[in-house]
C-alpha positions in Angstrom: 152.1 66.2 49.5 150.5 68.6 51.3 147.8 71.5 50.0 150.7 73.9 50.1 153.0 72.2 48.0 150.5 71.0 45.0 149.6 74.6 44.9 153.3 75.9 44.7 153.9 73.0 42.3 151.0 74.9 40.1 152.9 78.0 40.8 156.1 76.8 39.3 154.3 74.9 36.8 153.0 78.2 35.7 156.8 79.9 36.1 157.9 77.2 33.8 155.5 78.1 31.2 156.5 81.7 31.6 159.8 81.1 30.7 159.5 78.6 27.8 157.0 81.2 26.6 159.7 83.8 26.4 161.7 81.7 23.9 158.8 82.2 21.2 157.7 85.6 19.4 154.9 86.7 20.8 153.2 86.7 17.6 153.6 82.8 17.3 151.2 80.2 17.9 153.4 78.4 20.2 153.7 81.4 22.7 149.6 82.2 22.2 149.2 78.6 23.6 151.6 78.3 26.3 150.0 81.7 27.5 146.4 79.9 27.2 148.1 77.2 29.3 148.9 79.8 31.9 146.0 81.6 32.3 143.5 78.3 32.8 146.3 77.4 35.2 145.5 80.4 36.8 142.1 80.5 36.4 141.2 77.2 37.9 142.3 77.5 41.1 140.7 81.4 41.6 137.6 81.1 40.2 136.0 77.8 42.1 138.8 77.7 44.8 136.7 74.7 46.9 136.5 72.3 43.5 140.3 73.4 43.1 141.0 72.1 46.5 139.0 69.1 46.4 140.4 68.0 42.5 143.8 68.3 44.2 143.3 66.9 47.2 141.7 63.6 45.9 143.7 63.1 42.5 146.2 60.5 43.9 144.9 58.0 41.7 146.9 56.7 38.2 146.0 57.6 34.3 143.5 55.5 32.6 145.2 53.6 30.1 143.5 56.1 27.4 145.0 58.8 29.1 148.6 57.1 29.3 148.3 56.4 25.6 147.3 60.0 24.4 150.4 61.3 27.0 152.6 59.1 24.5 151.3 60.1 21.6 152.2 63.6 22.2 155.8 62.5 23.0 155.0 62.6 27.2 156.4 60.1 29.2 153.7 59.2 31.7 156.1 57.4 34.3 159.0 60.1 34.2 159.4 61.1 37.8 159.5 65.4 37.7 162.5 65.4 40.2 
């Protein structure tokens, strides 16, 4: 996957949140964290664009088995394939 498309995946990623978002009241804690979500999504990439680059340019590698299990506990399946 090329630069481009990990960055529109973020973009989308971000447009998903958006629209689960709008599902919540705005006063509720669900909708406050799915819009913290958003903004470090935002955030990561415009405010140290290189390490951006580089963090998504060289994660290719597979979860730690601490990082499978937390994914699990929070009811994530670490293996589903997004498409």
């Amino acid at each position: 996957m090329s630069l481009k498309d990990r960055i529109t995946a973020f973009e989308n990623d971000a447009k998903i949140l958006q629209r689960i978002a709008s599902q919540y009241d705005e006063t509720s804690t669900e909708y406050a964290a799915l819009k913290h979500a958003a903004i470090a999504l935002w955030y990561v990439p415009t405010s140290n664009y290189e390490a951006f680059k580089d963090y998504i340019t060289e994660f290719e590698g597979d979860l730690t088995p601490e990082q499978r299990s937390h994914l699990t506990d929070l009811g994530i399946d670490p293996d589903r394939n997004p498409d």
